[in-house]
C-alpha positions as a Python dict, from the first residue, in 0.01 Angstrom:
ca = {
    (1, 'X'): (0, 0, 0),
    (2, 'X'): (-284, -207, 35),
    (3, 'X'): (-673, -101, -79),
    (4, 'X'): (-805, -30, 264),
    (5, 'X'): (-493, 246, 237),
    (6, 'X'): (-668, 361, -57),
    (7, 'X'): (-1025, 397, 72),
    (8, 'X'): (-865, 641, 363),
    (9, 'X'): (-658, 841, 119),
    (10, 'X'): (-919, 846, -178),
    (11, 'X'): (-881, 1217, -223),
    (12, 'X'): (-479, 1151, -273),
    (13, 'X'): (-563, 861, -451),
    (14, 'X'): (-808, 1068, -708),
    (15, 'X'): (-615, 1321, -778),
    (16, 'X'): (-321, 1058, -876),
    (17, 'X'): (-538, 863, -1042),
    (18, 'X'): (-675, 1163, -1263),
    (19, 'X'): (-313, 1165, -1411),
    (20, 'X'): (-263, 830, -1496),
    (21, 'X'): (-649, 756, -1645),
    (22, 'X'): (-724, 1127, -1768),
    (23, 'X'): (-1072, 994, -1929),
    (24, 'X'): (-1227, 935, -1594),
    (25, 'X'): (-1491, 1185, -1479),
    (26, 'X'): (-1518, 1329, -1118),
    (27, 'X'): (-1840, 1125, -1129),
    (28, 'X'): (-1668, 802, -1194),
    (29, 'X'): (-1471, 848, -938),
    (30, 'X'): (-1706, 960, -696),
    (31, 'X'): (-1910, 679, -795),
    (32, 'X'): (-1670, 419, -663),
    (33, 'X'): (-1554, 583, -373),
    (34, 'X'): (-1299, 415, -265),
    (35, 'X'): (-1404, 88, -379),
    (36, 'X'): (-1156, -130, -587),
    (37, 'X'): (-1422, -324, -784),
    (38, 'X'): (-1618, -49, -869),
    (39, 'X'): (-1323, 181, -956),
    (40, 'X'): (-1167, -117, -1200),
    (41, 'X'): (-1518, -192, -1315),
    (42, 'X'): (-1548, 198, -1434),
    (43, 'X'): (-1161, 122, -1645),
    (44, 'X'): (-1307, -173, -1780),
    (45, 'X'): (-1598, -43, -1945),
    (46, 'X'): (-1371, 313, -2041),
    (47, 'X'): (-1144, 147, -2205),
    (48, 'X'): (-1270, -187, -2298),
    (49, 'X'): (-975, -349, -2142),
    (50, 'X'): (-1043, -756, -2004),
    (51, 'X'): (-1082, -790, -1607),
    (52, 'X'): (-730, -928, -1609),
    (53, 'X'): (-582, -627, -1750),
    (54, 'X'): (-707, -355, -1507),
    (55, 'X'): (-685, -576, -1216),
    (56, 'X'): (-204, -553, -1329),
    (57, 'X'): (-233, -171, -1449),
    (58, 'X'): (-425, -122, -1139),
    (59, 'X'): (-149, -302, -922),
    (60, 'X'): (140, -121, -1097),
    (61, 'X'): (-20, 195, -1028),
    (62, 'X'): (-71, 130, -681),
    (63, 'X'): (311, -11, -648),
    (64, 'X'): (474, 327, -840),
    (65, 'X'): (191, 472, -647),
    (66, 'X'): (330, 368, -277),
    (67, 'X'): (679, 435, -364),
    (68, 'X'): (603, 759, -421),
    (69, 'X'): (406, 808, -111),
    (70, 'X'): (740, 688, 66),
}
C-alpha cells in the first residue's frame, strides 16, 4: 500500500495506527492528516527516535498494515 492509499483511508489508517503508537493524541493525528512527513515528524519528536528509524517502523507498519487489509 502506498501513502497516497493512506491519505484516502486516514480514518482506517488512525484507528490502526492508535494501536501500534498508543502515545499519539487525536490531535497529532489530526494534525498530519494524512501526511507522511508530518505524521513521522510527530513519532520523531514522541519518542525521540532518529529520522531513519521512523521512516523502517513506519514501512513495517504499513507492510503488516496492507497484508491485513488483503
Amino acid at each position: 500500500m502506498n501513502w497516497d492509499q493512506i491519505e484516502g483511508n486516514w480514518k482506517q489508517f488512525v484507528g490502526e495506527a492508535r494501536g501500534k503508537w498508543a502515545d499519539l493524541t487525536d490531535n497529532d493525528l489530526e494534525a498530519a492528516r494524512g501526511s507522511r512527513e508530518k505524521f513521522e515528524g510527530m513519532l520523531q519528536a514522541r519518542f525521540g527516535a532518529a529520522k531513519e528509524a521512523v521512516r523502517a517502523e513506519v514501512d513495517e507498519f504499513l507492510r503488516s498494515w496492507n497484508t491485513v487489509q488483503k
